[in-house]
C-alpha positions as CSV (number, residue, x, y, z in Angstrom):
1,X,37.7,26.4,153.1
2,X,34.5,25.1,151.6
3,X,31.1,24.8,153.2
4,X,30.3,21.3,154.0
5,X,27.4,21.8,155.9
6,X,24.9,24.6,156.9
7,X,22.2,24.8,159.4
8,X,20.1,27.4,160.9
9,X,20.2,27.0,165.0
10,X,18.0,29.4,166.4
11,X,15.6,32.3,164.0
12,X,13.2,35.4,165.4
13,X,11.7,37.8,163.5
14,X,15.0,40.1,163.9
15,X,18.0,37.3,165.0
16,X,19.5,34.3,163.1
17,X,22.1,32.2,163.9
18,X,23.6,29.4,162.0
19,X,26.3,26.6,162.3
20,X,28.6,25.9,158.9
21,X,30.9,23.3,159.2
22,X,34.2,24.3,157.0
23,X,36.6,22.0,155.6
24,X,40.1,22.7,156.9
25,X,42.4,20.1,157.8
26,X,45.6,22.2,158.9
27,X,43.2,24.1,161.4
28,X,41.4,21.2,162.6
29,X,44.3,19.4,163.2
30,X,45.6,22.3,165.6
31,X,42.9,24.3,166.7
32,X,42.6,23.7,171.2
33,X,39.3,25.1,173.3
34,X,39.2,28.9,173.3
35,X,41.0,29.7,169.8
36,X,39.4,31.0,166.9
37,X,39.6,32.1,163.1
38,X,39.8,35.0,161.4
39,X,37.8,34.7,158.0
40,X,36.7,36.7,154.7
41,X,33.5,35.8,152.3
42,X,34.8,37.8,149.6
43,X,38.0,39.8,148.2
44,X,36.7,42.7,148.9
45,X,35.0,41.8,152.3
46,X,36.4,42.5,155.8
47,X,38.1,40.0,158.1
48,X,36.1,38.9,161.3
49,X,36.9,36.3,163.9
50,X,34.9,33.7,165.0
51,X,35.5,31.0,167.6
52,X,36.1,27.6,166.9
53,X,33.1,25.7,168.1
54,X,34.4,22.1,167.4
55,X,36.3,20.0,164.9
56,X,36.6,16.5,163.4
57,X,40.4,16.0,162.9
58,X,39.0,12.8,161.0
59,X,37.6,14.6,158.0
60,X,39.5,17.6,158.5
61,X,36.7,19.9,159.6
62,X,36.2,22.8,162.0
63,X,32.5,24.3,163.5
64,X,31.7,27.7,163.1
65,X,28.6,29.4,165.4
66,X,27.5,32.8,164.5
67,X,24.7,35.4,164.5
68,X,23.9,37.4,161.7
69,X,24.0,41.0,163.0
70,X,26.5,42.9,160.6
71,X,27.6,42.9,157.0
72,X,29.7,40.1,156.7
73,X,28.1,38.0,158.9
74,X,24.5,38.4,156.8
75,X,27.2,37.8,153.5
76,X,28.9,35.0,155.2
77,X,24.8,33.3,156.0
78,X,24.0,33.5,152.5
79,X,26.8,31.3,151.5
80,X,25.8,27.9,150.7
81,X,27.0,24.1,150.9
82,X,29.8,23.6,148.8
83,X,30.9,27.2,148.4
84,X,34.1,28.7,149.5
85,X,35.1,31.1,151.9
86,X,37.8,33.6,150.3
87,X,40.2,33.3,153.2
88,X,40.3,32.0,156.8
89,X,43.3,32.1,159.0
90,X,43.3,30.4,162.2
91,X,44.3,28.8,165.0
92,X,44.9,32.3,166.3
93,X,44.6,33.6,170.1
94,X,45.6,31.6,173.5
95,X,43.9,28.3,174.3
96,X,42.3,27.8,177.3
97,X,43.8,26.5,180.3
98,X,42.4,23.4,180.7
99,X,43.6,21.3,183.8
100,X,41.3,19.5,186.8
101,X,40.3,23.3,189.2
102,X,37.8,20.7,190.9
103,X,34.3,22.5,191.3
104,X,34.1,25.3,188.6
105,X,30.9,27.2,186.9
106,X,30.5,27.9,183.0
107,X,28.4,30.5,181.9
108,X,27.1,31.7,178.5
109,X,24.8,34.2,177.2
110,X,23.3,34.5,173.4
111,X,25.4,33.2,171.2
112,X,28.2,32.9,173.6
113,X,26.9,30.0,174.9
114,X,28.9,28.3,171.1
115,X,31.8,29.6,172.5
116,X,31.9,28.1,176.1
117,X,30.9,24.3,174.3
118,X,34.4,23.2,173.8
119,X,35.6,24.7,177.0
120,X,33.3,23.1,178.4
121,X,33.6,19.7,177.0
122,X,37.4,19.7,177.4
123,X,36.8,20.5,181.4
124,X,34.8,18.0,181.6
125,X,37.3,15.4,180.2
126,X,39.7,17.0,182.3
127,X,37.6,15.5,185.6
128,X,36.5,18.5,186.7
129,X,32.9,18.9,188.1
130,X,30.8,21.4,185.6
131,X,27.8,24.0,186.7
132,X,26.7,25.3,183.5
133,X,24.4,28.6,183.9
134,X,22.9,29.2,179.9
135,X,20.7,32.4,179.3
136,X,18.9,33.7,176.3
137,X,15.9,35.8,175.2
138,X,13.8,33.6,174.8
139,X,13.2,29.9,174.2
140,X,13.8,30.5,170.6
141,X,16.9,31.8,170.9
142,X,18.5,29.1,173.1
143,X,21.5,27.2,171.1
144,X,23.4,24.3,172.1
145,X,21.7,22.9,175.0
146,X,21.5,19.4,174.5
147,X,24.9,19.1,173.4
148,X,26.0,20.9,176.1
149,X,24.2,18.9,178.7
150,X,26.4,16.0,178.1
151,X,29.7,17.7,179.9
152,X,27.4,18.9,182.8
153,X,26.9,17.6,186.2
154,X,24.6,20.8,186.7
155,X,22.6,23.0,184.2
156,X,21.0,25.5,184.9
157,X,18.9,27.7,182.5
158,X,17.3,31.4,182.3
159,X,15.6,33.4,180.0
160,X,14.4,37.1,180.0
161,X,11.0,35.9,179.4
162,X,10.2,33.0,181.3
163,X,9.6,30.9,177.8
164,X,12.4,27.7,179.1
165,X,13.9,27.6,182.5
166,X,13.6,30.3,185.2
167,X,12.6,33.8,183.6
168,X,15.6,36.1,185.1
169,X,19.2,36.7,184.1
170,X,22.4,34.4,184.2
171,X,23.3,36.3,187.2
172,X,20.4,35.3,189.4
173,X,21.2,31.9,189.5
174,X,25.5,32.3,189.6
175,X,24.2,34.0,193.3
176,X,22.3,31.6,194.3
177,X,24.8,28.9,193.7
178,X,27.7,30.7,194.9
179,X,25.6,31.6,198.0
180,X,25.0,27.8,198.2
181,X,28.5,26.9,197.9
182,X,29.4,29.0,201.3
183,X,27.9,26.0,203.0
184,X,28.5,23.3,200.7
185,X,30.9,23.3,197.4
186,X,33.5,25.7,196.8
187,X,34.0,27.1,193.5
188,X,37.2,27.8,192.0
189,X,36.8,29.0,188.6
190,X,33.7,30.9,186.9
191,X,34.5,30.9,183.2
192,X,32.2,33.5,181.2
193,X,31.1,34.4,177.3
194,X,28.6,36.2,176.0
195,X,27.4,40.4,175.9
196,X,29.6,42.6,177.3
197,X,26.8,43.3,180.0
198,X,26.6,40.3,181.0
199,X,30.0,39.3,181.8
200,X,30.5,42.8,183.9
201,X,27.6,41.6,185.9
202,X,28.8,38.3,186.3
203,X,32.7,39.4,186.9
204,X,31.0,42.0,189.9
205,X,29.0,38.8,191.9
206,X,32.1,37.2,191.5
207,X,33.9,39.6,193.1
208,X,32.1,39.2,195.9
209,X,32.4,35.7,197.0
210,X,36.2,36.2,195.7
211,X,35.9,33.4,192.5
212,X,38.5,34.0,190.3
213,X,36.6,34.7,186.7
214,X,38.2,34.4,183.0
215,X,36.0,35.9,180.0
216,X,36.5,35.7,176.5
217,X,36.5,38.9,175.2
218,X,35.1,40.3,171.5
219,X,36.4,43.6,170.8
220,X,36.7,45.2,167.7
221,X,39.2,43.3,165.2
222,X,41.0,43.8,162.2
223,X,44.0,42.5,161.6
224,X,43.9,39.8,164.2
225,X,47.5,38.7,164.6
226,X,48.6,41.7,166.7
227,X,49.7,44.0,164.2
228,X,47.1,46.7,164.3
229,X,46.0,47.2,167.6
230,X,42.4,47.8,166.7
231,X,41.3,45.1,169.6
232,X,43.0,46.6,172.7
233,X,41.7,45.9,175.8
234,X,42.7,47.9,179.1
235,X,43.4,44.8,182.0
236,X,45.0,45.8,185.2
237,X,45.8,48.9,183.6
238,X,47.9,47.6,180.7
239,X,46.7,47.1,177.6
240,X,46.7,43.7,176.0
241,X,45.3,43.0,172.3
242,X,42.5,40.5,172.2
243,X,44.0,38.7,169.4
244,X,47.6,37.5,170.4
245,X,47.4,38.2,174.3
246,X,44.0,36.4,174.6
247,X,41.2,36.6,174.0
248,X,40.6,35.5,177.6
249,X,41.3,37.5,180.3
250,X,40.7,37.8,184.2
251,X,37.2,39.4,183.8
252,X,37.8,41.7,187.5
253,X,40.4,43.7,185.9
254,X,39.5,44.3,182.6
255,X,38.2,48.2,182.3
256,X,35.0,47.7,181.2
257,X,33.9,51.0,180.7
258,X,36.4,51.7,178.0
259,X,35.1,48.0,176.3
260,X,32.1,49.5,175.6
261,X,32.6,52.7,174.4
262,X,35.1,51.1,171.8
263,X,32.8,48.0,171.0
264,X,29.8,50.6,170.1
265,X,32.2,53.3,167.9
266,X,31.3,52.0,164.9
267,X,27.9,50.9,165.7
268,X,25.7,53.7,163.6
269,X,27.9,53.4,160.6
270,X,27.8,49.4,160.6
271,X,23.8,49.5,160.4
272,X,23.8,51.8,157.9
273,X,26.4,50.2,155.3
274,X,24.6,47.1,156.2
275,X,21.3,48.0,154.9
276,X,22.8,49.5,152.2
277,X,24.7,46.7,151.2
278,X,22.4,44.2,152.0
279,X,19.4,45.4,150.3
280,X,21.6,45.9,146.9
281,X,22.6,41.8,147.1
């Protein structure tokens, strides 16, 4: 569970996200696209998951992508090379089904884009033939893109600024090339992470050219391996946990309204304890 290796990815004025690399051989050696880890900085700290980004099975070590926003995640950036994490559990959630669809679209947003890399990469091994829509603030804030262009026949990229690609959303282009493929390629898979936004718009353009869509959903998490329900998610009108029954889902029948108002509970009390906390480190 120590840090190897630490390097900041993307930093604004206000956002910062980093890539650790963690020695852990038993995860490493398990750990399929899709999965992730629970982990704790400190005794005292609170578990949060985090998806695997990659691994080395060589040296035993798995890739972790995050964005300070909260607490532990500021705690967890502070930590250096060669310090170690108090716990991390992990492979933990469903892999993704990876298998040849043919034609099928990736899309990521913020930091999500980390999370659809290995999916990506393992599709792409799989023969199939990769659109990959990215979208970000700004030109700043856009992780991963090289990488990722290696597993892409297509990539396409936005911002909300205009500062790299097209300025527009993630959304603008999956129309245009599901428009496209009416007359000329025919998608079967849209496979989305990143804000909850963002993956309700995607799920409801979808929707109308009738492309099945699987997200990889966040929601609040505690204990992570199903035992205290804290991460429910209402799909099809039965609820799943996030932790054992995904953390993907088909993205046109999860209830999204109810997402949101669980994701944002919490969210005045986790500033406050943050500032507090942080400013006494």
């Amino acid at each position: 569970m120590r840090i190897i290796k630490k390097e900041i990815l993307a930093q604004t004025q206000d956002v910062t996200i980093k890539r650790f690399e963690i020695l852990s051989p038993l995860i490493a050696r398990k750990v399929r696209p899709g999965q992730f880890v629970v982990l704790m900085v400190c005794e005292e700290g609170e578990r949060i998951p985090l998806t695997i980004v990659d691994k080395n099975s060589d040296i035993g070590t798995i890739t972790l992508i995050f964005q300070e926003v909260g607490l532990t995640t500021k705690l967890l950036g502070k930590m250096e090379v060669g310090d170690s994490l108090y716990a991390l559990a992990g492979p933990l959630g469903h892999a993704t089904e990876i298998k040849n669809f043919g034609n099928l679209i990736l899309v990521g947003g913020g930091v999500g884009i980390a999370e659809i890399y290995p999916v990506a990469k393992a599709l792409k091994e799989a023969g199939n033939h990769t659109t990959t829509i990215l979208g970000a603030r700004n030109n700043d804030l856009l992780i991963l893109e090289q990488e990722l262009k290696v597993f892409c026949d297509e990539l396409y990229i936005t911002t909300d600024d205009g500062s790299c690609g097209r300025k527009g959303f993630v959304t603008d282009i999956l129309q245009e090339v599901l428009s496209y493929s009416l007359s000329a390629i025919r998608y079967s898979l849209i496979y989305a992470v990143g804000p909850i936004p963002m993956m309700r718009r995607v799920c409801e353009v979808a929707s109308d050219f009738k492309v099945k869509t699987i997200v990889s959903l966040n929601p609040l998490m505690v204990d992570a391996t199903g035992m205290c329900g804290c991460c429910r998610v209402t799909v099809a009108g039965k609820t799943k946990f996030a932790c054992v029954d995904g953390p993907e889902f088909d993205g046109t029948q999860v209830n999204w309204d109810e997402l949101t108002k669980r994701n944002s509970v919490y969210l005045d009390k986790e500033k406050h304890i943050c500032n507090l906390k942080i400013s006494s480190v």
